[in-house]
C-alpha positions as CSV (number, residue, x, y, z in Angstrom):
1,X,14.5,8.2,14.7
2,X,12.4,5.4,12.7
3,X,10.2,6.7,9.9
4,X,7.2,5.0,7.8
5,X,8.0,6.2,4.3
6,X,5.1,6.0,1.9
7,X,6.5,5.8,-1.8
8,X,4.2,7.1,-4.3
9,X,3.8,10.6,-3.8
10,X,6.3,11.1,-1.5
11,X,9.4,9.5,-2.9
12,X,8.4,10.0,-6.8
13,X,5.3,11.6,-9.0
14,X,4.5,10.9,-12.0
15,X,8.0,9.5,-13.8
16,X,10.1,11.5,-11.9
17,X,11.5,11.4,-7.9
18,X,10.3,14.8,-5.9
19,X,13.2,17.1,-5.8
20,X,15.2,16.8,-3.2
21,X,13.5,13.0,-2.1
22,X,16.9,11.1,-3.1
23,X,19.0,13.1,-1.0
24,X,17.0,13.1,2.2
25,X,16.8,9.0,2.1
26,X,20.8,9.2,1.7
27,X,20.8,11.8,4.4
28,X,18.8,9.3,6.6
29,X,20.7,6.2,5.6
30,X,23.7,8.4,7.0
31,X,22.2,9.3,10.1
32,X,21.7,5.6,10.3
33,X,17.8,6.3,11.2
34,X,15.8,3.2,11.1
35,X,12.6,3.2,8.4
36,X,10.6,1.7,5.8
37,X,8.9,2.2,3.0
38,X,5.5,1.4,3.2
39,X,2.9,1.0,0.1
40,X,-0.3,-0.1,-1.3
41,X,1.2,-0.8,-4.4
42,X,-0.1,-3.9,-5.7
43,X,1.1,-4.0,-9.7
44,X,4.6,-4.9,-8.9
45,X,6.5,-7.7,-7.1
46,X,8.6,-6.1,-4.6
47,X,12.0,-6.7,-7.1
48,X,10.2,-4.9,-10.0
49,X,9.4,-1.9,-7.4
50,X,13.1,-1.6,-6.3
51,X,14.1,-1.5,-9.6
52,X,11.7,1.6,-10.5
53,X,12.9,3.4,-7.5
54,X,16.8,2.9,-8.2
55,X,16.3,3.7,-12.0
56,X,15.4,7.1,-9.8
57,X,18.3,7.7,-8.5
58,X,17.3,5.9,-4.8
59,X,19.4,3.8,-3.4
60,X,16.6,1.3,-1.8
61,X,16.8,-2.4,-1.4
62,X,13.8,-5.2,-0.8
63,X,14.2,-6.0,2.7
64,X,13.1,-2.4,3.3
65,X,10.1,-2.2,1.7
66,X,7.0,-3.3,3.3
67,X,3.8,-3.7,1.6
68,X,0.3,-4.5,1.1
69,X,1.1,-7.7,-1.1
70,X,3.9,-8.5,2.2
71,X,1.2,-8.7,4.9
72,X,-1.8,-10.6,2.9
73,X,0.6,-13.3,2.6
74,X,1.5,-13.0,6.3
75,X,-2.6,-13.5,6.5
76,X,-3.1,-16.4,4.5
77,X,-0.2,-18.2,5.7
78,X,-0.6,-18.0,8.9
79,X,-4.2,-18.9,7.8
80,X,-3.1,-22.6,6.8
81,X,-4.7,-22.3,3.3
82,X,-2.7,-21.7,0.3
83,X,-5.4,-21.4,-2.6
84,X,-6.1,-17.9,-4.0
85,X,-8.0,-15.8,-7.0
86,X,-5.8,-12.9,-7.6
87,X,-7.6,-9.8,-8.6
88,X,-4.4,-7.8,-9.5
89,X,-1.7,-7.0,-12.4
90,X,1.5,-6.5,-13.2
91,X,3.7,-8.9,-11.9
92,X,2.9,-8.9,-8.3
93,X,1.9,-12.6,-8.4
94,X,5.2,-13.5,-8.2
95,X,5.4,-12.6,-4.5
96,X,2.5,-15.0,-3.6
97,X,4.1,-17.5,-5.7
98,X,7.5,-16.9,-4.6
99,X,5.7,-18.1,-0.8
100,X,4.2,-21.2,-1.6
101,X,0.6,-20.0,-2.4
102,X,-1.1,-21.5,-5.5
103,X,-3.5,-19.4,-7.9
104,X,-6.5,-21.5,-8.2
105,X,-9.8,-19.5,-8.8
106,X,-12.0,-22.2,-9.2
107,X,-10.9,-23.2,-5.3
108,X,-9.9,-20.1,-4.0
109,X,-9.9,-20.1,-0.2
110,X,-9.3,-16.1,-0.8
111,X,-9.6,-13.6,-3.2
112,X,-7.0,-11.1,-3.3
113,X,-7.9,-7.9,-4.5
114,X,-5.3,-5.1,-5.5
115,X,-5.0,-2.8,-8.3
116,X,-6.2,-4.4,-11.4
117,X,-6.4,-1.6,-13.4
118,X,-7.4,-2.5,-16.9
119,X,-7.4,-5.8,-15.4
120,X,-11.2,-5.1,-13.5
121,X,-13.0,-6.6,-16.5
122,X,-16.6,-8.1,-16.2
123,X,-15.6,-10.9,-16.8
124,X,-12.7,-11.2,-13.8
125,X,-15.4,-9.3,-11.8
126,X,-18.0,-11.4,-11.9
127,X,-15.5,-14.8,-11.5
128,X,-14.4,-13.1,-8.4
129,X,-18.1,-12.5,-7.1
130,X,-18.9,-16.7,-8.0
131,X,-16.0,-17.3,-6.2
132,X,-16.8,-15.6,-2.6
133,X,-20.2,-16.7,-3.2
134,X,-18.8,-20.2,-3.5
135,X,-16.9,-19.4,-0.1
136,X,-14.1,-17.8,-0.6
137,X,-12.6,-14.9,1.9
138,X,-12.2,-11.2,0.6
139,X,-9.1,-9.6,1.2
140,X,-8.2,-6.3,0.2
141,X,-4.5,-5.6,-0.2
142,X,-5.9,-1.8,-0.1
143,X,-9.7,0.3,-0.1
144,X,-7.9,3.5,-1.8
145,X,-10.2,5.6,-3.5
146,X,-7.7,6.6,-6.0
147,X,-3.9,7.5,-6.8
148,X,-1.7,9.1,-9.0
149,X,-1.0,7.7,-12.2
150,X,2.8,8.1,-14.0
151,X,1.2,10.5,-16.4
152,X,0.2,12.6,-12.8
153,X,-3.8,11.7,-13.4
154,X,-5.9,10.9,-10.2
155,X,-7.0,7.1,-11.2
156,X,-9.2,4.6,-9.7
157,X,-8.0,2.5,-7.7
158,X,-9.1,-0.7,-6.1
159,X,-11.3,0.2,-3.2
160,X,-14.5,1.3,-5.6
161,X,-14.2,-2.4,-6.8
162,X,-13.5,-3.9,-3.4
163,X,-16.5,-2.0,-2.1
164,X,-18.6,-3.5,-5.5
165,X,-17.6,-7.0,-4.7
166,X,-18.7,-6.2,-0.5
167,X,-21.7,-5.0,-2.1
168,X,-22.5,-7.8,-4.3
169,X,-21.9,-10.6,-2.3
170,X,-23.1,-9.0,1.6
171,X,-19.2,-9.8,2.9
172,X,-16.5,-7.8,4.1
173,X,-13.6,-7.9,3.3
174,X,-10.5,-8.6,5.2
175,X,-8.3,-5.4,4.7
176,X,-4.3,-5.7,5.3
177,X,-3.1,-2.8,3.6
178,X,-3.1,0.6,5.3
179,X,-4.8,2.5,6.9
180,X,-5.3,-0.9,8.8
181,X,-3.7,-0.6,12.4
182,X,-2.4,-4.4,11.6
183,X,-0.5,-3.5,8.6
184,X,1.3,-0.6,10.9
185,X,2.0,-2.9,13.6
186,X,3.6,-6.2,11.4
187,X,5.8,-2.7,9.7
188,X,6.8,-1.4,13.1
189,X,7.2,-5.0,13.8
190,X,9.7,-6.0,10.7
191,X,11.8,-2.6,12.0
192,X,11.5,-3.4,15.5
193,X,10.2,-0.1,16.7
194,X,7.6,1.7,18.8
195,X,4.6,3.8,17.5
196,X,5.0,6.2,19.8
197,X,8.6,6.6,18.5
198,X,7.8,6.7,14.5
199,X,6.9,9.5,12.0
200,X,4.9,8.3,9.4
201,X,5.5,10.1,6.2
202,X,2.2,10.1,3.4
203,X,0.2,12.8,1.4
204,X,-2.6,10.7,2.1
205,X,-5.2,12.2,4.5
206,X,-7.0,9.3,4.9
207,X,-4.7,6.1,4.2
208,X,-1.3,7.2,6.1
209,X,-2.8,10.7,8.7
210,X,-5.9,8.7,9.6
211,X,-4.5,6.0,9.6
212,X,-1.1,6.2,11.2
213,X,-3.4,8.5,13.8
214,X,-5.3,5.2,15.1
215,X,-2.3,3.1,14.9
216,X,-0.4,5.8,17.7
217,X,2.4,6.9,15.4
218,X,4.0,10.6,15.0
219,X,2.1,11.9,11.4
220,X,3.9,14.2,8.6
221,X,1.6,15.1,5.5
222,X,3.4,16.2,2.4
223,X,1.6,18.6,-0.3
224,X,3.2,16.2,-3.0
225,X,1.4,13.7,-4.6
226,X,-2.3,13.3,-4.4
227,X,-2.5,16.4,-1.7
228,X,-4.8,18.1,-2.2
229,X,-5.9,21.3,0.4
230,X,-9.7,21.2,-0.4
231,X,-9.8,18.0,1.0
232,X,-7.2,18.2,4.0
233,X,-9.4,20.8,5.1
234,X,-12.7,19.3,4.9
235,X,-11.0,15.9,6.8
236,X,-11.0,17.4,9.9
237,X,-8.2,15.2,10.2
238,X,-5.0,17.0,11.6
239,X,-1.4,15.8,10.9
240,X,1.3,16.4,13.6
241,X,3.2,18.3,10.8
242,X,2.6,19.7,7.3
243,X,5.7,20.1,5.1
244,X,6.4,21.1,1.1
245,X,8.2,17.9,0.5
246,X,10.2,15.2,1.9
247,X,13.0,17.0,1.1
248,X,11.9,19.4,4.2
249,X,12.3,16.3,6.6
């Protein structure tokens, strides 16, 4: 079977894993079941992020985790410009470094937004905004409303400030994060399977149900995380399955 793992909020809350989440990825590791792990994390490079997980108790290495930060670089490689304005914190910039793409925001042929967090100054806001105005391409490595912080607190995250910078300048962005059907298929891709034949595992209504809905995959919503009932319900958005936990898998 080959599964679409989201991470935060299924495989760990808060500063902890979910119960029972570190034995069902060894349980499917011994299976030998094929899967990813799929996220909109954008504060990390993806070495930090497997460090976080393992100090978990997981047992998860880089070459299978796939995420937003993995398929903007796809995008503006394969777009034959290399000059960005990164929008984003943490450490993540090391990816785009690591493939040859040069931070330059008084150039930038993109600008990259993730989660900035206390990063999304005025200042940074505004240089963004000059910089599309000036030409540059918005992408969006994700358009999630919010998420849940390490101390469990539902948090902004980047789409509000995507959708201020769209606003702004009267351009769309370019989103490669999920729920984009592209981002499913260069995952499904890098694990060489079929929609048709993958779960995808999220307690995101919108980003990984919706989503992985329109992209043809098998959906499994877990009341971990940023679930929340009210707003399943008012969705209208049905999952193939609705478990506890991961651990129910």
């Amino acid at each position: 079977m080959n599964y679409l793992i989201d991470i935060n909020g299924v495989l760990y809350s808060g500063r902890n894993a979910i119960p029972g989440a570190v034995e069902t990825i060894e349980r499917l590791r011994k299976r030998k079941d094929n899967f990813r792990f799929i996220s909109n994390s954008t504060q990390k490079c993806k070495r930090s992020l497997v460090k976080k997980l393992n100090g978990f108790g997981f047992t998860i290495y880089e070459n299978e985790i796939f995420g937003a930060p993995d398929a903007a670089i796809k995008f503006i490689k394969n777009s034959g410009k290399r000059k960005i304005f990164l929008l984003t914190t943490g450490d993540v910039y090391k990816d785009f470094l690591n493939e040859g793409l040069v931070v330059d925001e008084k150039n930038a042929n993109f600008v990259v937004v993730g989660d900035a967090g206390c990063d999304f100054t005025y200042e940074k806001m505004n240089n963004a905004f000059r910089a599309v105005l000036d030409g540059a391409e918005i992408i969006a490595m994700e358009k999630d409303r919010y998420w849940l912080s390490d101390d469990n607190k539902l948090t902004l995250s980047a789409g509000p400030y995507v959708s201020a910078i769209e606003y702004a300048t009267g351009k769309e962005a370019i989103m490669v994060g999920k729920p984009d059907r592209d981002f499913f298929k260069l995952a499904l891709f890098d694990m060489h399977a079929e929609p048709g034949e993958t779960y995808i595992i999220g307690d995101d209504i919108f980003t990984e149900i919706e989503g992985g809905k329109k992209a043809g995959l098998k959906t499994v919503l877990v009341k971990t995380g940023k679930y929340r009932k009210d707003v399943v319900e008012s969705s209208g958005i049905k999952p193939d399955r609705i478990i506890e936990s991961i651990a129910e898998l």
